[in-house]
Every structure is written in structure tokens, then in C-alpha cells.
C-alpha positions in Angstrom: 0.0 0.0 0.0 2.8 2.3 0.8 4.3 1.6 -2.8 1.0 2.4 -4.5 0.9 5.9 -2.3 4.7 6.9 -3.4 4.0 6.0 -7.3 2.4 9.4 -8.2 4.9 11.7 -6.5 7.3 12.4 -9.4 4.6 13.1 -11.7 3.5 15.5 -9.4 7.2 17.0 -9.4 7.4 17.4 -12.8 3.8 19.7 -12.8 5.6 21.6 -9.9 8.3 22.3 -11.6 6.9 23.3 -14.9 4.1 25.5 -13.0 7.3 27.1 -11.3 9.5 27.7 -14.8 5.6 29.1 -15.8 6.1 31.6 -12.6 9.9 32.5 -13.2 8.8 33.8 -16.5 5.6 35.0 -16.0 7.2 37.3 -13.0 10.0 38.4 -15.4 7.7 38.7 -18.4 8.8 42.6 -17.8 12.5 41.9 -18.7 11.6 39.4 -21.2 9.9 42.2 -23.1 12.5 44.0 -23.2 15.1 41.8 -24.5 12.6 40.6 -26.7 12.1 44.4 -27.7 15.6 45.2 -28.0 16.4 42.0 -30.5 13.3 43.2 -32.5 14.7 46.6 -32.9 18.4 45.2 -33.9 16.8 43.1 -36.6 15.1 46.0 -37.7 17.9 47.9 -38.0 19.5 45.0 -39.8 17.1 44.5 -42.2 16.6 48.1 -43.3 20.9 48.1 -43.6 20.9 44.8 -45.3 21.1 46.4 -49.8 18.8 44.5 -51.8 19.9 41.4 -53.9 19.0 40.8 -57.2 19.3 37.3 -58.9 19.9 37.0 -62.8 19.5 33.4 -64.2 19.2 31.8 -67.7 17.8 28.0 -68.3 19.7 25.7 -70.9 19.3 22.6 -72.2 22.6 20.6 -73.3 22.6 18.4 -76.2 23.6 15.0 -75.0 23.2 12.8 -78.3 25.7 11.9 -80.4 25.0 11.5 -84.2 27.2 8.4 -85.3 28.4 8.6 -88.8 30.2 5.3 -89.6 26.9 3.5 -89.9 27.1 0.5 -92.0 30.6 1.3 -93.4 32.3 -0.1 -89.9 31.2 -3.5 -91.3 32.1 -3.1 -95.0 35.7 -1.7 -94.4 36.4 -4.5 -91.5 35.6 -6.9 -94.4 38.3 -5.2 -96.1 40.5 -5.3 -93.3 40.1 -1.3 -92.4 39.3 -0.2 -89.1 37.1 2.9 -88.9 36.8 3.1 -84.9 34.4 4.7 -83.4 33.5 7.8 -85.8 31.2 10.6 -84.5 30.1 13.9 -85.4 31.9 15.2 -82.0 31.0 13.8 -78.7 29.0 16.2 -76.0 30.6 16.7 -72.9 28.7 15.3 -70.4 26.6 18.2 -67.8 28.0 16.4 -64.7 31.4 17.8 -65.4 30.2 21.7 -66.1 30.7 22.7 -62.4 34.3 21.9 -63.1 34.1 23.8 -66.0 33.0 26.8 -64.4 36.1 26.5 -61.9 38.4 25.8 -64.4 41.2 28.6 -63.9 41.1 29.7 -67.4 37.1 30.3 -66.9 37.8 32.3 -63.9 40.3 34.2 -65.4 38.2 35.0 -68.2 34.7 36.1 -66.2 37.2 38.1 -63.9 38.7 40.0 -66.4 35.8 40.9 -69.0 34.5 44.1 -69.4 31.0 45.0 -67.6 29.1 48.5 -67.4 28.6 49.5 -64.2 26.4 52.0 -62.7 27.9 55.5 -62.0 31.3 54.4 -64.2 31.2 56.0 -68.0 33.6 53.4 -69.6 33.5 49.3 -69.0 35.5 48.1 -66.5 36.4 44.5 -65.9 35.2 43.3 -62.4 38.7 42.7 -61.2 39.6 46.3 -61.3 35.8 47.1 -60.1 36.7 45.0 -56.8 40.3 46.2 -56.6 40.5 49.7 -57.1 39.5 52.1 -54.0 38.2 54.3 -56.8 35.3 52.1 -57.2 34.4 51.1 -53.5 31.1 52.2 -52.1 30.7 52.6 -48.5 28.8 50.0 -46.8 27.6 50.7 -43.3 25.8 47.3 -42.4 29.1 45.6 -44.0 31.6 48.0 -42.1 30.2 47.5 -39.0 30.5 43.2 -39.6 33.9 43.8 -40.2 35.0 45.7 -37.3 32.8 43.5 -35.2 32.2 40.2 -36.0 34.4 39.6 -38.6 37.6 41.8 -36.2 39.1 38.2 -35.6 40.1 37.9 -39.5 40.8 41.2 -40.2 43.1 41.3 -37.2 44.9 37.7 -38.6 45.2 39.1 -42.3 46.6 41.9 -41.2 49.6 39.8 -38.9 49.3 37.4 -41.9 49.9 40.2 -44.1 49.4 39.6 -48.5 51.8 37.0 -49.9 53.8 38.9 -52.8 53.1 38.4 -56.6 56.1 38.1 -57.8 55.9 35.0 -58.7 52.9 35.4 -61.2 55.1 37.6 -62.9 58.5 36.4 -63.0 59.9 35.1 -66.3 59.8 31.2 -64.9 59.4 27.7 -66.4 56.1 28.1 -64.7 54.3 30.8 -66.9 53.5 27.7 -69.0 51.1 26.6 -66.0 47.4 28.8 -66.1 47.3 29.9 -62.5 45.4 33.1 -60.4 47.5 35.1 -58.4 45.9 35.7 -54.9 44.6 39.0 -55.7 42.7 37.4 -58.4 41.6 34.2 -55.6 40.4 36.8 -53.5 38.0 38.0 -55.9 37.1 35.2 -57.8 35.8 34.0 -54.5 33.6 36.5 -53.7 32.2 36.1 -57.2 31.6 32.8 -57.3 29.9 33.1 -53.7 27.0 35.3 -56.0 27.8 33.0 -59.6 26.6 29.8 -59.6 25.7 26.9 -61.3 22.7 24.3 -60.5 22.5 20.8 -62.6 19.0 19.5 -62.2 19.4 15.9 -63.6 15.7 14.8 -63.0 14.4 17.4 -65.3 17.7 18.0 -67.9 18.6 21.4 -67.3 21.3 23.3 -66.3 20.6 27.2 -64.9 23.4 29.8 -64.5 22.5 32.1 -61.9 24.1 35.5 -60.5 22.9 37.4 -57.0 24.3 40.9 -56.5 23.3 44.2 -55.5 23.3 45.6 -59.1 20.4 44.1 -61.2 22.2 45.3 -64.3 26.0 44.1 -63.3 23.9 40.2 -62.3 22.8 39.4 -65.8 25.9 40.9 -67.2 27.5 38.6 -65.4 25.4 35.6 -66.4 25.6 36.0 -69.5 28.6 35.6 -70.0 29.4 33.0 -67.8 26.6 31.9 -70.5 28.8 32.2 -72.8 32.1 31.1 -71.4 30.3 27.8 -71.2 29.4 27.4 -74.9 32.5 28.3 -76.2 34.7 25.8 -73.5 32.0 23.2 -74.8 32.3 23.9 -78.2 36.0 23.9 -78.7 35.8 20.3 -76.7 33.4 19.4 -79.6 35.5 21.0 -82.4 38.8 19.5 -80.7 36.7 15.8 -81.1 35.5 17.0 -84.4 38.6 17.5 -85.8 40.3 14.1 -83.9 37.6 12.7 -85.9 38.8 14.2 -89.3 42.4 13.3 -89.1 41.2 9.3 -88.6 39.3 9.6 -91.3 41.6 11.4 -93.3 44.1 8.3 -92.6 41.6 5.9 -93.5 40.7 7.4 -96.7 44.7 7.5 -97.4 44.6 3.6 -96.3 41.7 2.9 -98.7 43.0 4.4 -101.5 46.2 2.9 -101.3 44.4 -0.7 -101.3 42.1 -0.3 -103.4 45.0 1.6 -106.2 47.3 -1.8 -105.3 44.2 -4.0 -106.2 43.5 -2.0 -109.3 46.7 -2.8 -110.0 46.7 -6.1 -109.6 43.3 -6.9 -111.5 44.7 -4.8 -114.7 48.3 -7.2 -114.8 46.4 -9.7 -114.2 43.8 -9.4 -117.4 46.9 -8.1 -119.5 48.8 -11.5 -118.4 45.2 -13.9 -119.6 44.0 -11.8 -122.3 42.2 -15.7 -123.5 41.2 -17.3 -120.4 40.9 -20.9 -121.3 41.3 -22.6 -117.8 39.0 -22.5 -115.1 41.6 -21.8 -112.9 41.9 -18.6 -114.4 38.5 -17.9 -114.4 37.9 -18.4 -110.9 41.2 -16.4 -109.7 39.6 -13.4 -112.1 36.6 -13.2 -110.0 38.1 -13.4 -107.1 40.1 -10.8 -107.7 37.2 -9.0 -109.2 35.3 -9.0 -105.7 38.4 -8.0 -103.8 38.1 -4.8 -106.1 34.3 -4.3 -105.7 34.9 -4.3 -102.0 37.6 -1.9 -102.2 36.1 0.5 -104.2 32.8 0.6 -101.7 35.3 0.9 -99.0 36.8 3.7 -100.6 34.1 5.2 -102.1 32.3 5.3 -98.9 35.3 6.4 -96.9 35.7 9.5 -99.8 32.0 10.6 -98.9 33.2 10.4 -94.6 35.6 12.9 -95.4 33.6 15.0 -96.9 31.4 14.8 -93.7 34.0 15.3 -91.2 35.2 18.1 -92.9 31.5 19.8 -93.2 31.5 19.0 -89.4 34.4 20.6 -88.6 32.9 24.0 -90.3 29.1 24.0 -89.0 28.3 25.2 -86.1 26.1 23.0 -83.9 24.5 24.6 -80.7 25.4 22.5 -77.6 23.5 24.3 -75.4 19.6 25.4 -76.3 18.4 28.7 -74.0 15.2 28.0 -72.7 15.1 31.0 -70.2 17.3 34.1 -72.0 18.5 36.5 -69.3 17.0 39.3 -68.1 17.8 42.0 -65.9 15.3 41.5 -62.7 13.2 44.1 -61.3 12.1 42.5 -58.2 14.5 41.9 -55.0 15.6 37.9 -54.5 16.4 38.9 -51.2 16.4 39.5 -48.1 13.1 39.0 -46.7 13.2 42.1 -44.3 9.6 40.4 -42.6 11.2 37.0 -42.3 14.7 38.7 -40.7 12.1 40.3 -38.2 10.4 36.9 -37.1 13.8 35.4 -36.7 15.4 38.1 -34.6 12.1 38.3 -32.4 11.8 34.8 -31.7 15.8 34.6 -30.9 15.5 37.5 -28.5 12.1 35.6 -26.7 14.3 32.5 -26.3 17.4 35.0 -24.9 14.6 36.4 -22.9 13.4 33.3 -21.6 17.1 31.9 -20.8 18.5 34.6 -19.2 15.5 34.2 -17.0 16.1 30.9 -16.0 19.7 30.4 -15.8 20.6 33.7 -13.8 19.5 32.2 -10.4 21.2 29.2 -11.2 24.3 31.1 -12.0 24.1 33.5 -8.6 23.8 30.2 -7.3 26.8 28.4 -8.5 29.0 31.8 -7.8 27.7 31.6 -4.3 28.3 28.4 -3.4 32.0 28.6 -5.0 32.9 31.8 -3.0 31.6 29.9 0.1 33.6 26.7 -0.8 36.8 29.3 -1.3 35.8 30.7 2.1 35.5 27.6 4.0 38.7 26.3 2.5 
């Protein structure tokens, strides 16, 4: 019986305990307004600092297939002891590997160092000089005061750290061979590519280049021709296969001329040596000969018209990519969501509220006791 009267008592605690937390904060609801308060005014203040950012993005669709051109010749010339391979129209680089293409160091190079128009600057300037030069730096008050405050640590360590030289980049080495970005140019690029970016959506077979910066006009400059980077670094892959292609061609046809000239050859001695066939013998070596030369001549016939076509491939211009979505300069804000900055900053400073609340007497408590232990000791 006593066992049965002694069960209920912890759940009882736990109500106690909750009706006292309850208490604690109801009897400092005062103080908990005000930090609440005080956090709702600092992301106010935050979210009227924070510059609008505008996002810039095309859709494309990359052409995967390959058109195959050897056809039913790989069969006819193996007959004749010629190996075609595997001949293509140019192979397509496969989307997977685009990210890589976009952080190739040549790409970088090339997006850093175009020209762009940029609001309140007459002549183009490329965006390495935009983000270098002093000239061109705009006072930021939200991002001053993250640097001297929050982001003091780094600035302090770069400063210690100081900027390695760039000699290097310039000296007259066996290195100039190597395509490389000197660490002004890392600097930047980073910060670009934090705003340029590229998302592969495999499920639906499309690839979007985005940009996300303060200057609506500056992100679809930007895309664009990262836009274009892209088609010409896949194209010249495609022209590099292309011509691959028409050199092994180009060998073949060589090859199957030369056979088919020797058997030519052969078949005319041959008729010149039994102008009167009598024997079967004879009769039967002339036709086979005969069919080795019909074979040859398909082979090289055929081969003849696959140079032609590699070398029309080599000149046309096939679009790799397809532009579903053109860019366009936006005219409505990506971000931030000054509303959703608010919630956030409300609700953090009602949980600061709330904790401070609760874990002061605790602390008062834990400093008493250890000056008392100190004290006693």
C-alpha cells in the first residue's frame, strides 16, 4: 500500500516544476519584453541596412546525343581489313562535369577579367579592377560594422598574416607555362563565385546559371557571360573531337585508297597477263580478284563521302547548349526578406529572454556556493 501511495509523486514534481519555470517567467515577463524588444529593434535595424539582392538566371538545355556517322561502313571496311573506330560527329561533354568547367582557372580568369558597365562608371570596366581599385568602392555601413565587429578576428589575422607577394605570377619562370590566379585574383574570384553559380538539375535535364548581387544590371551581365564562357569551352571540346575525328578519317581514306590503287593494279596485270582465259583456274582467280576490287572500291568510295562529312562538321556550327530561359535583368528583390529577418530576430531574443530568465539564479547560485567553498577552504 505504501508503494501504490509513493508512485504518483514524481509526476507530481514534474507539474511543480513546470508551474514554477511558468512563474519565473511570467514574474519576469517585464525583462523578457524588453530583450525581446531590444532584438526586434536590432533586426530592424538589420534588415533596413541589409542592400537589396538581385538574382539574374538563364535556363539551358545541353545536347547530349551523339549522331554516329560510320553507320554500315564499320562493317564493309572491317571486311576489307580497315578499321574505322568509333567515328562521330563530335562527342558532348557530359553536364556532370560543367561545375568543373565553371572553376576551371582559365574560366575564372576570363569572367574576372571581362569588361562590364557599371552604374555610375562611363567606360566598362572588368570586375577585377571594379573589386580592386579604391576608386570604385562604395561605403557599406551594415558591411563596415560586420567587419570591425564580427568579422575583427580575421581582419586582425590578415593583417599579422599580411598579403603574400606576386612576384611569382610575374617572373619570367618555367612556370608561366602553368594557367594559375594570383591571390589578388583568388580573392576575388571567390567573392564572385559566392553570387555566380551553377545548378544541374538531372531529373528534369537542365542546367541554370545564376548571379545574385546588388546591381540588377551588373547580375545578368555577369550571367551572361558566364553563358557564354560555357558554350564556347564546350564547343571547342566538340570542335577539338570533331577535328580528332577528321584526321582518322583522313588516314583511313589514305589507307583505302592505297588498297584499293594496289588491287586496281593487280586486276589490270592480271587481265593483260590472260587476255584468253581458257582454264578455269583462271577464271575463278579473275573473279576473285574481281570482288576483292568491288569491295575496295565501296570501302573507298564510302570512306571518300566520310571525309567530306568530317570536314563539313568541322565548319558547322552545332549549338550544344539550347536557351530555354534568355536573361534578363530583374526588377524585383531575391532577397532579403526584411519580414522573415524580423520573425527570426524576435523569436531569438524571446528565447534570450526566456534563458537569461532561467539560468541567472542558477548562476548566482553556483557563484555563491564557490565563493563559500573558497571561504570555508
Amino acid at each position: 500500500m505504501e508503494e501504490k501511495i509513493q508512485n504518483p509523486q514524481p509526476v507530481e514534481e514534474d507539474s511543480i516544476d513546470l508551474v514554477e519555470i511558468l512563474q519565473k517567467l511570467w514574474a519576469k515577463r517585464k525583462l523578457i519584453l524588453i530583450i525581446t524588444g531590444a532584438f526586434m529593434a536590432l533586426g530592424l535595424f538589420v534588415a533596413l541596412l541589409t542592400p537589396n539582392q538581385y538574382t539574374a538566371s538563364c535556363t539551358l538545355v545541353p545536347q547530349t546525343g551523339e549522331r554516329r556517322t560510320g553507320g554500315s561502313l564499320g562493317g564493309l571496311a572491317a571486311m576489307a581489313g580497315i578499321s574505322l573506330g568509333d567515328i562521330s560527329a563530335g562527342e558532348v561533354l557530359s553536364p556532370n562535369v560543367y561545375p568543373n568547367i565553371i572553376k576551371n582557372v582559365e574560366f575564372q580568369k576570363e569572367l574576372l577579367h571581362a569588361r562590364y558597365t557599371f552604374e555610375g562608371i562611363a567606360e566598362p570596366v572588368t570586375y577585377y579592377n571594379y573589386a580592386t581599385d579604391k576608386k570604385y568602392r562604395k561605403f557599406n555601413l551594415l558591411g563596415a560594422i560586420k567587419k570591425y565587429t564580427i568579422g575583427l578576428p580575421g581582419v586582425i589575422i590578415g593583417a599579422i598574416r599580411g598579403e603574400p607577394e606576386e612576384e611569382d605570377a610575374a617572373s619570367g619562370t618555367v612556370q608561366d607555362n602553368i594557367p594559375r590566379l594570383t591571390y589578388a585574383e583568388q580573392k576575388v574570384a571567390k567573392g564572385l563565385y559566392e553570387a555566380f553559380s551553377l545548378n544541374l538539375n538531372q531529373k528534369e535535364g537542365y542546367v541554370q546559371l545564376s548571379t545574385t548581387l546588388r546591381d540588377p544590371h551588373l547580375a545578368a551581365q555577369i550571367t551572361l557571360k558566364g553563358q557564354q564562357l560555357l558554350q564556347k569551352y564546350l564547343t571547342e571540346f566538340k570542335l577539338q573531337k570533331v577535328r580528332a575525328n577528321l584526321e582518322f578519317v583522313e588516314n583511313s581514306y589514305q589507307e583505302a585508297r592505297a588498297n584499293f590503287e594496289a588491287k586496281q593494279e593487280e586486276l589490270a596485270r592480271f587481265r593483260d597477263a590472260n587476255v584468253n582465259l581458257t582454264s578455269a583456274v583462271a577464271r575463278t582467280r579473275e573473279e576473285k580478284i574481281q570482288s576483292e576490287y568491288t569491295l575496295l572500291l565501296g570501302v573507298y568510295t564510302e570512306v571518300a563521302k566520310q571525309k567530306e562529312q568530317a570536314k563539313i562538321a568541322v565548319t558547322e556550327t552545332t549549338p550544344i547548349l539550347t536557351v530555354i530561359e534568355p536573361v534578363i535583368v530583374p526588377v524585383e528583390k531575391s532577397e532579403p526578406s526584411r519580414a522573415k529577418m524580423l520573425i527570426i530576430y524576435t523569436f531569438l531574443g524571446l528565447i534570450v529572454g526566456m534563458g537569461w530568465v532561467l539560468s541567472t539564479p542558477m548562476i548566482k547560485k553556483i557563484i555563491y556556493q564557490i565563493k563559500k567553498d573558497n571561504k570555508n577552504s
